[in-house]
C-alpha angles and dihedrals in degrees: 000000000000097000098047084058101051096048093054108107111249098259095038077057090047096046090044091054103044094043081050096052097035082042091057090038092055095045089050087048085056103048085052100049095041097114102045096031091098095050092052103031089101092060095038079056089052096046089052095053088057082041088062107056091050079063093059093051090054093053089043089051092052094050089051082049099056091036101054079048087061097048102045087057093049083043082065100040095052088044090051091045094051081241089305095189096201084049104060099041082054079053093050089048100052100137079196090068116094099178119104133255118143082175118045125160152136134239129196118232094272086053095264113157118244113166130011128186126188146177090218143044135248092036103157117225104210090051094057088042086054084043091053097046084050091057088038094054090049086045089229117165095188115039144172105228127187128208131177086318098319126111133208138191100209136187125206130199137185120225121225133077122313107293093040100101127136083002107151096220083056115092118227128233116208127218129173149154122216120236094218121163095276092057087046085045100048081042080057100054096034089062099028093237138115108251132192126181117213136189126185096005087303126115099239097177133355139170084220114111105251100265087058103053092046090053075040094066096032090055092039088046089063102048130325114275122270112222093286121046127177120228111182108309101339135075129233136198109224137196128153145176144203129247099196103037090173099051120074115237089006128150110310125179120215118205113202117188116183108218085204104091088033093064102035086045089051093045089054110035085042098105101029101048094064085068102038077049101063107038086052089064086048094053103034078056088055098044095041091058097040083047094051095042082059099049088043109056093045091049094047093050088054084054100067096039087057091053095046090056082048089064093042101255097139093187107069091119111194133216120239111218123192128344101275134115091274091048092051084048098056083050094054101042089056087052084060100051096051082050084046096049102035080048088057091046093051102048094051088048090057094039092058085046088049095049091046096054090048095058106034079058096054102046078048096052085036090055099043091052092049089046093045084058110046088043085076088045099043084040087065101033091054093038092050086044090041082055098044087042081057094040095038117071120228097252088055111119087224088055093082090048094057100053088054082059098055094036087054092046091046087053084051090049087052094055096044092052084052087054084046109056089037085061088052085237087118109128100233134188108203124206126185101263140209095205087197080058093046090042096049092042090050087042103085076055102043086056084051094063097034109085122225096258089059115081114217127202133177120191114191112209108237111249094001117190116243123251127208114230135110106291083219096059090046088053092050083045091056093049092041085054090039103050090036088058090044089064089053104068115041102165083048129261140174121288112200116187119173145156131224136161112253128193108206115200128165103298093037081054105048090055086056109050107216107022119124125227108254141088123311151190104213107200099187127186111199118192129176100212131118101303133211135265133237096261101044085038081062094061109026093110095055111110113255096010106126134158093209124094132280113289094002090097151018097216088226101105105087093036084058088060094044087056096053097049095050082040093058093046086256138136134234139204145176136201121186157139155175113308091336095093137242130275125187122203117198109187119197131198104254116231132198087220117116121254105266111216122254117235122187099244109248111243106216127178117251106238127196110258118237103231097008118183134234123297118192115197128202128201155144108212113065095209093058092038083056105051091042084055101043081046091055093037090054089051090052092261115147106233131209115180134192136165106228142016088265101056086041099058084047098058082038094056091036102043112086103196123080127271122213109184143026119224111179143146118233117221101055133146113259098012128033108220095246091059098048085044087057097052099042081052086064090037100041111016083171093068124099118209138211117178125212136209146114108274143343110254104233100244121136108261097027104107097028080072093044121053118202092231084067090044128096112191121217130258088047129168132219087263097053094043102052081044093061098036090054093042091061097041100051124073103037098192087064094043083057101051089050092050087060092043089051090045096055083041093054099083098065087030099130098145111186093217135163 
């Protein structure tokens, strides 16, 4: 029986308990009233007839109800809509809608007909409209209309905002349901009375046989029924009503009981009922508790469910009993807490890579900027060395200074490059790699750096897919890993790096947050040393964060690293944990590019050039537009200088001897350097160009304008800068062909320098 119970839908358990408990009620009523209940079933007839037409109230109340319902939201819609008329005959049709509405349509605000929806066919237009103006007259909301024998309880609404009713500049949308012979018929059954509906002193529908409506107008012609009323052998109690009490010989509705089968049903039920009666108290007693016991525990279950989620504890899990509605509830309400609870995962997963990415940003943005800066200064400290290095002789007591000075500024070159290439401003110059090739030809180095009681491996992926980066930046990736994994392990260990091609898909992508679907080359260093935990793995790729002594360590090793992945459009990851070891994991965009071969660069001296052109040099800071002057003067270069654009294009237009190179920073006031690169191209075409400057800002398009080969990099020494200036001067056929390539470049040429 429990079960039964638990798997009755909520309503079926409602209905059962109230028809128990009236059930036992009524029997009780009876038991009571047995010996009286002749005498006054005649009243109780004619009570229920008037009964009755309360009922009937109640069910026309709940169809206005429902049809005002309807209209308003066809009033919406239509206001929404500015009276689309298509629209709201596409609302009328919904075949989604289950509410009734056997008359739907749509007035203007004079009353015109628009639209007009019906269940039947042959409804005339202009009737309904006379019927509407008549509502509207008598300012009725809710009306009884009448149409070629056929009746209708309509509802009318007015559409606007709220306070616009009954406005005459508002239109007026139109719902009803007809009250056909199948409504009269269910009304019948549903009272247990015969029932007839008349209009202008005519029977329009009734539930009566033929011969008795038709007794039934002939006796209400003559004058309207008492409470009894005779039709053919058999007595009725009736009571009506009218729909319409303001119009004359409107819709009235007449209510018939027959007193026959009460009285015959009382005479014979009498007895038995008193003990049916009473048993029936006793059992809907029993149920209703049994009922109530069953809709209790699982709501208050839910309950508490509700208020542990309240509270945030995401893992009350609820137990689903039966197959009711409480039961489809309680499952529900636990699907919403695993979305609840897998939502919350997942938002504080995204707000700590957020925060991440921001300030990994930032300390990128932060380190650029520092390293841009001291490359003017370091520029001027290691050129001014590079000159008293040349002035001073070797025996001299200052000689030895000044090395320490060119060594210094060297270290702080090195730092800033390290700044440099975290912030992903590192000029590159990527080559199609075979990342096996990069790794065996670094390997004779990486053994330098590993100490004996470290075990290295290196395992080459068979057939490996080729990458496209700078083949210097991998090599400072694969001694940042080395020597990082080095320091982790003191007392000696095993350091594993090998390559292999990965495909990620969706799954693959969602373990590693941040990395994109798509074909890699994963390039992995394994070591078994100490590990990290949650909260330093976090930070290890923050510029100067470091767990070593002080002194001992930059703290720019692993950031460098981090530089050159995100530089060469790559990913990186780390696992790792407490006394289990690190592996990182670099993961690198795969190319169908051939490998390109890698040539040791040739260092040549900078000489000075018999009969060496013009060099005009372009800069904002004196200092540096000082020492690159004093560098050319000392080659034999003739040397112009000026300290913006402006200044430049006026020694161009006024000099009349030829220049043959461009020398010019990129970020100065007045002028940026690309600009001024672009003019001097229209006013000297002879004249070759190299740009200067810190860094070049990460930003799509910027280094497809500017080829490495036409950059000079700060901080920059006599001998680099000679290098590059005679590089750019020899072979004057090349130098051609890359002066076309840069003009048909120049008109996308937005370079993000600084």
């Amino acid at each position: 029986m429990k079960n039964v119970v638990a798997n009755l839908r909520l309503r079926t358990k409602l209905l059962l308990s109230m028809v128990l408990v009236i059930a036992g009620l009524t029997w009780v009523a009876l038991l009571v009233v047995r010996q009286t209940v002749q005498e006054r079933a005649r009243q109780e007839l004619t009570t229920s007839a008037q009964n009755s037409l309360v009922i009937f109230e109640i069910l026309q109340h709940q169809r206005h109800v429902a049809l005002s319902r309807k209209a308003d939201l066809l009033a919406t819609s239509a206001f929404l809509s500015d009276n689309d008329a298509n629209i709201f005959k596409d609302s009328a049709d919904n075949p989604l809608d289950t509410s009734t509405g056997d008359l739907m349509a749509l007035a203007d605000p004079s009353g015109q007909i628009l639209v007009l929806h019906t269940s039947r066919s042959g409804v005339n237009s202009e009737s309904i409209q006379t019927l509407l103006h008549t509502s509207l007259a008598r300012k009725r909301t809710s009306d009884w209309w009448f149409d070629d024998g056929h009746l209708y309880q309509v509802e009318l609404h007015s559409i606007g905002p709220a306070g616009m009713v009954n406005s005459p500049q508002s239109s007026t949308v139109v719902v009803g349901q007809e009250f056909d012979e199948r409504s009269l018929r269910e009304l019948g059954r549903l009272l247990s009375s015969e029932v007839a509906l008349r209009y202008k002193d005519r029977t329009v529908v009734s539930t009566l046989d033929s011969f008795r409506e038709m007794e039934l107008s002939s006796q209400m012609q003559v004058q309207k029924p008492e409470n009894q009323i005779h039709l053919g052998n058999d007595r009725f109690f009736a009571s009506s009503v009218e729909l319409t009490p303001e119009l004359a010989g409107g819709p009235c509705l007449v209510v018939l009981r027959s007193d026959a089968e009460t009285m015959a049903f009382l005479q014979r039920l009498n007895g038995v009922l008193l003990k049916v009666g009473f048993l029936a108290v006793l059992a809907g007693a029993f149920l209703a508790f049994l009922i109530a016991h069953t809709f209790t525990s699982p709501l208050s279950r839910l309950v508490e469910g509700v208020n542990a989620l309240e509270h945030g504890d995401f893992e009350y899990h609820l137990e689903a009993q039966g197959g009711g509605e409480v039961a489809q509830v309680t499952l529900a309400f636990d699907r919403m807490r695993q979305t609840l609870q897998k939502n919350e995962s997942e938002r504080s997963r995204l707000e700590e890579q957020l925060r991440q990415s921001q300030k990994m940003e930032a300390l990128g943005q932060l380190a650029g900027g520092v390293a841009h800066d001291f490359n003017n200064l370091l520029t001027i400290i290691k050129g001014h060395s590079d000159l008293l290095l040349d002035w001073i002789k070797g025996s001299d007591a200052s000689y030895k200074s000044c090395e320490q000075i060119h060594k210094a500024a060297d270290r702080a070159s090195s730092l800033t490059r390290q700044l440099l290439i975290f912030s992903r401003k590192q000029v590159v110059q990527p080559k199609v790699l075979d990342l096996n090739v990069v790794v065996a030809e670094t390997d004779k180095l990486l053994r330098r750096l590993i100490r004996e009681e470290i075990e290295y491996v290196f395992v080459p992926a068979m057939a490996l897919g080729n990458v496209k980066a700078d083949p210097g930046q991998i090599e400072q990736v694969l001694l940042n890993l080395t020597v990082n994994a080095c320091d982790a392990m003191p007392k000696g260990g095993k350091l594993t790096i090998d390559t292999s091609n990965v495909t990620v898909d969706k799954d693959y992508a969602q373990s590693r947050t941040g990395l994109r679907q798509g074909s890699y080359v994963l390039l992995s260093a394994t070591d078994t040393g100490h590990g990290m935990d949650a909260k330093t793995k976090a930070r290890i790729f923050e510029p100067f964060f470091t767990t070593k002594e002080v002194g001992k360590g930059t703290g720019l090793g692993l950031s460098t690293v981090y530089g050159i992945v995100k530089q060469s459009g790559g990913f990186i990851w780390v696992e790792s944990a407490p006394g289990v070891g690190s592996r990182f994991e670099v993961y690198l965009p795969q190319v169908s590019e051939k490998s390109d071969e890698l040539a040791a660069p040739e260092k040549t001296q900078p000489d000075s050039v018999p009969g060496a052109p013009t060099i005009l040099v372009v800069e904002d800071d004196a200092a540096v537009r000082e020492l690159a002057g004093k560098f050319l003067s000392s080659a034999g270069y003739r040397v112009l200088v000026a300290k913006d654009g402006v200044e430049a294009l006026q020694i161009a237009e006024e000099c009349s001897e030829p220049l043959g190179l461009l020398l010019t920073d990129v970020v100065m006031p007045k002028m940026r350097g690309t600009e001024l690169a672009a003019r001097l191209e229209k006013l000297r075409p002879e004249m070759e160009v190299i740009f200067m400057s810190g860094y070049l800002e990460n930003e799509e398009g910027t280094q497809e304008s500017i080829e490495p080969s036409a950059f000079l990099e700060k901080p920059f020494t006599r001998e680099s800068l000679l290098g590059k200036v005679n590089d750019a001067l020899q072979s004057p056929d090349l130098q051609k062909s890359k002066k076309a390539d840069r003009l048909q470049s120049q008109s996308r040429f937005q370079p993000y320098l600084q």
